[in-house]
TORKOL-4160 file (C-alpha; in steps of 0.2 Angstrom, whole numbers, padded with zeros to 4 digits, m for minus):
296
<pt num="1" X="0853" Y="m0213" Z="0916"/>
<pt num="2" X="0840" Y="m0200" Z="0913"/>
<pt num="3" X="0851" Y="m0187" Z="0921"/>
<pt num="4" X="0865" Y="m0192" Z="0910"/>
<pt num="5" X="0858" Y="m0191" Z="0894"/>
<pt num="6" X="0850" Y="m0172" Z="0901"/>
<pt num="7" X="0867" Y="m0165" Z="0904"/>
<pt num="8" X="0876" Y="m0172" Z="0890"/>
<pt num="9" X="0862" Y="m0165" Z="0881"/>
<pt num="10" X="0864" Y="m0148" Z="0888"/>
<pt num="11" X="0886" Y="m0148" Z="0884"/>
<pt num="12" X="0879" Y="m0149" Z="0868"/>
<pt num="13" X="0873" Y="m0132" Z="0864"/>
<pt num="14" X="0875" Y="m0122" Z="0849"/>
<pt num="15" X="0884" Y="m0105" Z="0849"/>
<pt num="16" X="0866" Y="m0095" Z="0848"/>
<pt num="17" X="0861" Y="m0104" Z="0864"/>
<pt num="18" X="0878" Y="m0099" Z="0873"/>
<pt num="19" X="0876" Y="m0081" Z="0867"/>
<pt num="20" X="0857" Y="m0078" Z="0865"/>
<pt num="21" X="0857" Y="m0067" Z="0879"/>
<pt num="22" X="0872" Y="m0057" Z="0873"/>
<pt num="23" X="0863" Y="m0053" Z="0856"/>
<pt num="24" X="0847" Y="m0049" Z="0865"/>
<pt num="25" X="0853" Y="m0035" Z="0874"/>
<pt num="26" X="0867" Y="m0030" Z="0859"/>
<pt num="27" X="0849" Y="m0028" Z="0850"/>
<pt num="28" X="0841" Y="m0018" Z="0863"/>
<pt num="29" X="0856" Y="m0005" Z="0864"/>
<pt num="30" X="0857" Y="m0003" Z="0846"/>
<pt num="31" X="0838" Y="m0001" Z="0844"/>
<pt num="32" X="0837" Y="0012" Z="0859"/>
<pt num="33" X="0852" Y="0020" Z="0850"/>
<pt num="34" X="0844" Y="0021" Z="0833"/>
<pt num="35" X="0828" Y="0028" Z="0840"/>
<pt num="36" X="0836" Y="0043" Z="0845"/>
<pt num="37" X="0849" Y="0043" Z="0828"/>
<pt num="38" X="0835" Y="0041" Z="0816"/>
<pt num="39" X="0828" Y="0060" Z="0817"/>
<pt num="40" X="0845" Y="0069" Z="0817"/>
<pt num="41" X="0850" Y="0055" Z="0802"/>
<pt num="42" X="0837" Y="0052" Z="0792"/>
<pt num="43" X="0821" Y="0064" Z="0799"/>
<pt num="44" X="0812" Y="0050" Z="0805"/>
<pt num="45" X="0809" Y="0059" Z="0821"/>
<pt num="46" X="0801" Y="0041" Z="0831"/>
<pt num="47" X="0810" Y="0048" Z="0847"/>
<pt num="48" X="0816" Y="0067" Z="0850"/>
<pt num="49" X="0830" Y="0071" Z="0864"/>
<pt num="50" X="0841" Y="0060" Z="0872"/>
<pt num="51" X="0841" Y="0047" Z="0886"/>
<pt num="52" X="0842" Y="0062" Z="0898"/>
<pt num="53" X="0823" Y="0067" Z="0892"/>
<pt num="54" X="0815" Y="0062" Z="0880"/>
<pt num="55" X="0797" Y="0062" Z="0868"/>
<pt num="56" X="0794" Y="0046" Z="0862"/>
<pt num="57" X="0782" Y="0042" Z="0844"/>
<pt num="58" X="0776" Y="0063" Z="0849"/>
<pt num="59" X="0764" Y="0058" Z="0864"/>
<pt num="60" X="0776" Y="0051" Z="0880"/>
<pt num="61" X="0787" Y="0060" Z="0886"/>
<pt num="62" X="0802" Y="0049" Z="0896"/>
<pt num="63" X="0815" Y="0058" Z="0909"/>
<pt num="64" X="0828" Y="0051" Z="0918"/>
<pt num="65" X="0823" Y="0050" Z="0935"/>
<pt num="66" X="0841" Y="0054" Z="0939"/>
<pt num="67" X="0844" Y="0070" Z="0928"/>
<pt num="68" X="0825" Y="0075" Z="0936"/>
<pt num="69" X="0832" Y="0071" Z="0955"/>
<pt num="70" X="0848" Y="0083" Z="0950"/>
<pt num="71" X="0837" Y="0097" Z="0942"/>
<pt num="72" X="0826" Y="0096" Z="0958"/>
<pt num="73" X="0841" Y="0100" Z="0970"/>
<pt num="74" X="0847" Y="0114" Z="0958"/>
<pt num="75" X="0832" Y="0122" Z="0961"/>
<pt num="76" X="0827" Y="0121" Z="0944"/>
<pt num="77" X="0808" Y="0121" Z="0938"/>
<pt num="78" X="0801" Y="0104" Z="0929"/>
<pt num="79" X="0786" Y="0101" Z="0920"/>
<pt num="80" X="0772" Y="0091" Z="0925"/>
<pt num="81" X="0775" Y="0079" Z="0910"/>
<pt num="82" X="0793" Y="0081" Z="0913"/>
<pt num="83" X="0789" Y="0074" Z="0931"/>
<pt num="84" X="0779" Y="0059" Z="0925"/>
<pt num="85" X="0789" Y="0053" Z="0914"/>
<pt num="86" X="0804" Y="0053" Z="0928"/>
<pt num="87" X="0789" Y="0042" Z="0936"/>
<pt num="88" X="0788" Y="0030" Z="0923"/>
<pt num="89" X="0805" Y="0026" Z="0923"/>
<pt num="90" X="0808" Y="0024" Z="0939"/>
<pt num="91" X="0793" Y="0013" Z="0943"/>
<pt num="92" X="0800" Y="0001" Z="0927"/>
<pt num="93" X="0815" Y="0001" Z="0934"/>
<pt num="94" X="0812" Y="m0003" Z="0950"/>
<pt num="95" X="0800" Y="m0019" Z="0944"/>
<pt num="96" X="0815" Y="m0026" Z="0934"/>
<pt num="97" X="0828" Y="m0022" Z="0943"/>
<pt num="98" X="0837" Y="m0004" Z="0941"/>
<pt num="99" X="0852" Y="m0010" Z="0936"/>
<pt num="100" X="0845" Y="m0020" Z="0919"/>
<pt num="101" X="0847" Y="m0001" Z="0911"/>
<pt num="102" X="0868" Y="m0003" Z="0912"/>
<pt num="103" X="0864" Y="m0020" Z="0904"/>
<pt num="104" X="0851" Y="m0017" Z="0891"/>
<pt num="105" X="0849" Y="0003" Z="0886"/>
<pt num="106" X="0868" Y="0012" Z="0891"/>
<pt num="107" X="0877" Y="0014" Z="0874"/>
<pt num="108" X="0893" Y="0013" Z="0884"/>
<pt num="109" X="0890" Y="m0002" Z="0890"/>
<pt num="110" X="0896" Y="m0013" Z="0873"/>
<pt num="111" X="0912" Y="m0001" Z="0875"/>
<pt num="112" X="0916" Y="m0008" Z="0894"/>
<pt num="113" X="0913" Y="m0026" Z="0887"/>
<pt num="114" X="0923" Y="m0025" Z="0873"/>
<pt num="115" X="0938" Y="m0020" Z="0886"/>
<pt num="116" X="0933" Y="m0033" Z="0897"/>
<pt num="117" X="0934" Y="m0046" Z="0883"/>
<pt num="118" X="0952" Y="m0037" Z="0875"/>
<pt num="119" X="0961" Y="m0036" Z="0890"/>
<pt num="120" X="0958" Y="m0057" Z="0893"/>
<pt num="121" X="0964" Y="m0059" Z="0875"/>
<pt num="122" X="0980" Y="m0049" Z="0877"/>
<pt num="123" X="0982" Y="m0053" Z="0895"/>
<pt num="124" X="0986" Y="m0037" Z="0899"/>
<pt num="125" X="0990" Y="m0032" Z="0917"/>
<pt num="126" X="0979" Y="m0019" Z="0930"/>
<pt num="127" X="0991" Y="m0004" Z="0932"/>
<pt num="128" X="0985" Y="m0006" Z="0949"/>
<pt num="129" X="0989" Y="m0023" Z="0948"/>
<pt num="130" X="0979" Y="m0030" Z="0963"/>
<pt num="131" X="0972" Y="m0017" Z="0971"/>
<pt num="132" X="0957" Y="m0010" Z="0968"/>
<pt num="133" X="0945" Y="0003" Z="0975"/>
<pt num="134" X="0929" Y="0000" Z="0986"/>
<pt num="135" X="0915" Y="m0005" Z="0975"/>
<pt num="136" X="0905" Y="0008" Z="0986"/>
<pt num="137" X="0916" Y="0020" Z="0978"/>
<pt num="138" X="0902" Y="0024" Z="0963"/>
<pt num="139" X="0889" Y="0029" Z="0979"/>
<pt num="140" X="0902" Y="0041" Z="0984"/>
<pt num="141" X="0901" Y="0047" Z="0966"/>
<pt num="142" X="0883" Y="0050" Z="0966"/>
<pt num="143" X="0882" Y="0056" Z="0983"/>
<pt num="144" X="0895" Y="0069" Z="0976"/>
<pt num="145" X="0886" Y="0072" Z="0960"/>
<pt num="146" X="0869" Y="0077" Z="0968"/>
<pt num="147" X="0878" Y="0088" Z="0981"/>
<pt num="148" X="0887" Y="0098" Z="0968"/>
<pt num="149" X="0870" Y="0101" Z="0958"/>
<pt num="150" X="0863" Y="0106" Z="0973"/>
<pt num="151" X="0877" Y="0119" Z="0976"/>
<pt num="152" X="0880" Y="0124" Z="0959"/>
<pt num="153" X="0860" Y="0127" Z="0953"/>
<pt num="154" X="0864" Y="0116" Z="0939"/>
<pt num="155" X="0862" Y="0099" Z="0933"/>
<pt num="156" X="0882" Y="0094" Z="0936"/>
<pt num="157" X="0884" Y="0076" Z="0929"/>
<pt num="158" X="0876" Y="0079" Z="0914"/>
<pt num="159" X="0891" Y="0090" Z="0909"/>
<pt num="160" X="0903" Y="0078" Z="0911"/>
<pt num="161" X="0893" Y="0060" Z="0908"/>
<pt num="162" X="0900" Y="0049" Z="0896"/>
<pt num="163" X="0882" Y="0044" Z="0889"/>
<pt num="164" X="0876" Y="0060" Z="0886"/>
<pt num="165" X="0891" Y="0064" Z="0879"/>
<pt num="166" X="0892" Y="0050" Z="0867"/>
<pt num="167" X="0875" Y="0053" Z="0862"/>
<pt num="168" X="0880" Y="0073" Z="0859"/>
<pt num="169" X="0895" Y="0067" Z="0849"/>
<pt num="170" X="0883" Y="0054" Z="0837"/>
<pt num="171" X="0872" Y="0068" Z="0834"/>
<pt num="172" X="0883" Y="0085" Z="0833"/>
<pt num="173" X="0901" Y="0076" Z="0828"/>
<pt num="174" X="0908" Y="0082" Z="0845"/>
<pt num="175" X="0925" Y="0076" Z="0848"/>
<pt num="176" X="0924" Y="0077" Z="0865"/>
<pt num="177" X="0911" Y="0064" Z="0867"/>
<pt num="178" X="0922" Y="0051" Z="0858"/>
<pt num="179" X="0935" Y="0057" Z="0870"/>
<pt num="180" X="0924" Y="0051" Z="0883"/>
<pt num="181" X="0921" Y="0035" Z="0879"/>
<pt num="182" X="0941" Y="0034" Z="0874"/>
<pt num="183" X="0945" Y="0040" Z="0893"/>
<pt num="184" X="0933" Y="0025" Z="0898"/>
<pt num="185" X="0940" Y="0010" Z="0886"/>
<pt num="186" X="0957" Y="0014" Z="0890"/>
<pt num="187" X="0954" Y="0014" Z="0909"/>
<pt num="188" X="0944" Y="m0001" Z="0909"/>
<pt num="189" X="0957" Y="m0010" Z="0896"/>
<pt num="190" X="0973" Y="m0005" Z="0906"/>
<pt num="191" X="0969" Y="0002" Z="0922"/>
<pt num="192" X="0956" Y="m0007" Z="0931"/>
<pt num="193" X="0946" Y="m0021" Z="0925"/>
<pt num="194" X="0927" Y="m0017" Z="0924"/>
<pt num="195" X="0934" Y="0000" Z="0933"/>
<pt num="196" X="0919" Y="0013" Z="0926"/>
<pt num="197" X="0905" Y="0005" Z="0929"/>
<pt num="198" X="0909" Y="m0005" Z="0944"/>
<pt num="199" X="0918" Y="0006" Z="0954"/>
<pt num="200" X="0916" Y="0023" Z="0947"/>
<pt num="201" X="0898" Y="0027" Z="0935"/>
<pt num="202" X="0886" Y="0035" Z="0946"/>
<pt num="203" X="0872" Y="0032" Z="0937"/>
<pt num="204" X="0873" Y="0013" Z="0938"/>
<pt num="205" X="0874" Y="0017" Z="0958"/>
<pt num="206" X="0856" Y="0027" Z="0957"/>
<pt num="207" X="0848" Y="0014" Z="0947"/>
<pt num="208" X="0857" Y="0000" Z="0958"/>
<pt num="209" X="0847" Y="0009" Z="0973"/>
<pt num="210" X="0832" Y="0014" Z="0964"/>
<pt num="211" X="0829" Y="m0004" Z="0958"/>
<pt num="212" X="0834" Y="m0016" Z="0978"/>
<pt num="213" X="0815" Y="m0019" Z="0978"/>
<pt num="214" X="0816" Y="m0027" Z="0958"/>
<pt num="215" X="0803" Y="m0041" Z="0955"/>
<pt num="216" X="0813" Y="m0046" Z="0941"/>
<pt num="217" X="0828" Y="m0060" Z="0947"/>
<pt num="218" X="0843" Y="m0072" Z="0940"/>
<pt num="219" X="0841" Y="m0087" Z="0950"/>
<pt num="220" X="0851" Y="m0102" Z="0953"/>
<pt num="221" X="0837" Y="m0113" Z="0953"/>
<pt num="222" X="0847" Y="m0127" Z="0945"/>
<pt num="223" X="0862" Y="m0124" Z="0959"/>
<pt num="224" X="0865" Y="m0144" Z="0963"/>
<pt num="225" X="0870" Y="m0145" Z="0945"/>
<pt num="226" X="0882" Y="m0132" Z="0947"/>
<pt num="227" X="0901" Y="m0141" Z="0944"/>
<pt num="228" X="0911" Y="m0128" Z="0950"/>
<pt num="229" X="0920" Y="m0122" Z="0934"/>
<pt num="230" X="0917" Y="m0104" Z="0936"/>
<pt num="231" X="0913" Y="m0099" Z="0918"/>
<pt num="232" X="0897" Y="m0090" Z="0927"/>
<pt num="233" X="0911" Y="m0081" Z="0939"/>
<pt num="234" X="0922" Y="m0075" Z="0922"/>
<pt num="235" X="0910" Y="m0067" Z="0909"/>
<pt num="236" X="0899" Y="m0060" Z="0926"/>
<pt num="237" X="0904" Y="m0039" Z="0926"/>
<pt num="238" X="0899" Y="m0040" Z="0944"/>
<pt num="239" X="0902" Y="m0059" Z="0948"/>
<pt num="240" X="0904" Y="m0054" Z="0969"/>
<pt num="241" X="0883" Y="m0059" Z="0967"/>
<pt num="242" X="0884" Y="m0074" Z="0959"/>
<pt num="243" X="0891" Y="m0083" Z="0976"/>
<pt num="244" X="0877" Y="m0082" Z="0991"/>
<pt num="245" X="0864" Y="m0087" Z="0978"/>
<pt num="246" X="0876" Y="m0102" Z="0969"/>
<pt num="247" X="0883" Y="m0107" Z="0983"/>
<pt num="248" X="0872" Y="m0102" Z="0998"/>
<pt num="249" X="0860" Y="m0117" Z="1001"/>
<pt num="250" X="0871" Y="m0123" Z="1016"/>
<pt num="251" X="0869" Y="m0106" Z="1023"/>
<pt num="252" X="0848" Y="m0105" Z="1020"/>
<pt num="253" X="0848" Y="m0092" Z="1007"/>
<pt num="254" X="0840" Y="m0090" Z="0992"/>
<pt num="255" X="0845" Y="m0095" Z="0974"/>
<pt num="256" X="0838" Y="m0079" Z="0968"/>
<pt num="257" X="0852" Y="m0066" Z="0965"/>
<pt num="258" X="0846" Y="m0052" Z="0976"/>
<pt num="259" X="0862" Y="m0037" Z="0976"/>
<pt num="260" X="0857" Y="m0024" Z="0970"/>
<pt num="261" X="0873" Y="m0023" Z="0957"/>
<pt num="262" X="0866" Y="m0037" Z="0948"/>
<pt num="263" X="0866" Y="m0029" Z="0930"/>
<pt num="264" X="0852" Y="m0043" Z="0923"/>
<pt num="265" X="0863" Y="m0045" Z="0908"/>
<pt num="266" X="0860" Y="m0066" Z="0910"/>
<pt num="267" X="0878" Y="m0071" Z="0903"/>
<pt num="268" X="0877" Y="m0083" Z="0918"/>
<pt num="269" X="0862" Y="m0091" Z="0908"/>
<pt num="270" X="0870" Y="m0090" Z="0891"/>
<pt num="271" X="0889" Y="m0099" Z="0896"/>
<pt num="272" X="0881" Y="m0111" Z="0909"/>
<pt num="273" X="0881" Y="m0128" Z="0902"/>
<pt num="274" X="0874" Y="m0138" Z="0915"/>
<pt num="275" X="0859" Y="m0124" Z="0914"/>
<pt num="276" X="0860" Y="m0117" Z="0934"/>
<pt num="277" X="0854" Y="m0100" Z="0932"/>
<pt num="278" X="0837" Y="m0094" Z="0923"/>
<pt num="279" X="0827" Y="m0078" Z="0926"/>
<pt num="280" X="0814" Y="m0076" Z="0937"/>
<pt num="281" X="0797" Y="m0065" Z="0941"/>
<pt num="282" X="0794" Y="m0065" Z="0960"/>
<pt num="283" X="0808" Y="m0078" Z="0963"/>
<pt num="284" X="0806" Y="m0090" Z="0979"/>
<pt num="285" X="0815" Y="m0078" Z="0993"/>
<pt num="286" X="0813" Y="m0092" Z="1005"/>
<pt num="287" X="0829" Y="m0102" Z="1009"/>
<pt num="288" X="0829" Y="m0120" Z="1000"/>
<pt num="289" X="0843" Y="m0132" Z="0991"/>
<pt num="290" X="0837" Y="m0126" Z="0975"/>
<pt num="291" X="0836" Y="m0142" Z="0965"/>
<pt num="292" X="0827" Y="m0143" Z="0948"/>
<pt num="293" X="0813" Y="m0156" Z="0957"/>
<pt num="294" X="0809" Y="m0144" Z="0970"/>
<pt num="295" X="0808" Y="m0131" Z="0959"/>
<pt num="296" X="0797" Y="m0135" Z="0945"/>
């Protein structure tokens, strides 16, 4: 009876509850955003530079760890606080998992959502209909990307990244940044579905390695509740890592979502009515059936 009334309580969630994660990190990418848009726009200079490198409030200075890697193998000469501040990030990203960045920070992120979320409403078809590249593909990408900057002396991606690009155009009304981000809609609307960031974006593939060790986790912990109606499976941009941890206890393995292409964006949490997935610090590794009594 009691778990009756508890599940019938739970299908009766508002329309915050279903999407409180969503507007969380909408928030986030908009406040990262403005940080950077504030000086240019209104010479409130809180953050200078860009999410390549950065000065935040004057005093820390942030670098992406993999603009400093490229800039390493193109011989190029960084500063000490350039250095650290690749440091910091990377040590961040690896506690929480190196992939939350896709989900929480990249500006083109709401772009491949919003064509995710057009291409459903118009059923529109893959030009590649079912076929689709290796998802390993976007390591290939990056191995390519940190050979070229090692051959060419310069820091390669940066010329042609969609981010930095974006950023360029918010700032400096270059057209070819908006082109970018055009080139990456339409590929993901029409071509392949979620095709840029899981199949192609490099710099979700070095965060994806750099964060494997992440303390940070989306966990089935609720799994026996699970009803099979794949909601988790539909909104999920890499929903190949829902499945060992949803349905693995058969197998001994762990609720806790462990791939490394988990994006931590916790739309599994948001459209689950029966309240499966949470997220986890230092989640159980150890294999167990994951129901709610066992791990409370």
């Amino acid at each position: 009876m009691q778990r009756d009334a508890e599940t019938a309580a739970t299908r009766q969630r508002s329309m915050w509850q279903r999407n409180r994660w969503l507007l969380a990190r909408r928030a986030s990418q908009l406040t990262v955003l403005a940080l950077f848009l504030m000086g240019p726009w209104a010479g409130v200079w809180l953050t200078r530079g860009s999410l390549a490198s950065s000065e935040l409030f004057g005093v820390l200075r942030l670098t992406d760890p993999l603009v400093a890697l490229q800039a390493l193998l193109a011989h190029h000469v960084l500063e000490g606080s350039a250095m650290g501040g690749a440091v910091i990030v990377a040590v961040l990203y690896t506690a929480f998992g190196g992939r939350s960045y896709c989900a929480w920070v990249c500006p083109i992120n709401p772009v491949t959502d919003f064509a995710a979320w057009l291409r459903v409403k118009l059923r529109l078809p893959s030009l590649l209909r079912h076929a689709t590249p290796d998802r390993r593909l976007r390591y290939a990408v990056l191995v390519v990307a940190l050979l070229l900057s090692a051959l060419l002396g310069s820091v390669v991606w940066e010329t042609v990244n969609p981010i930095t690009l974006l950023q360029r155009a918010l700032v400096f009304g270059l057209a070819g940044g908006y082109g970018a981000v055009l080139v990456v809609f339409v590929f993901d609307l029409l071509v392949i579905p979620r095709g840029w960031c899981g199949h192609l974006c490099p710099v979700g593939a070095f965060y994806g390695v750099l964060g494997r060790g992440a303390l940070m986790h989306v966990s089935a912990v609720n799994r026996d509740r699970c009803t099979a109606c794949g909601d988790c499976f539909r909104v999920c941009p890499e929903p190949h890592v829902i499945a060992p941890a949803l349905y693995g206890a058969p197998h001994g393995r762990s609720p806790a979502i462990a791939s490394a292409d988990c994006i931590r964006c916790a739309r599994c949490i948001d459209v689950c009515d029966e309240l499966v997935f949470r997220i986890e610090l230092l989640p159980r590794r150890q294999a167990y059936p994951g129901s709610r009594q066992e791990t409370t």
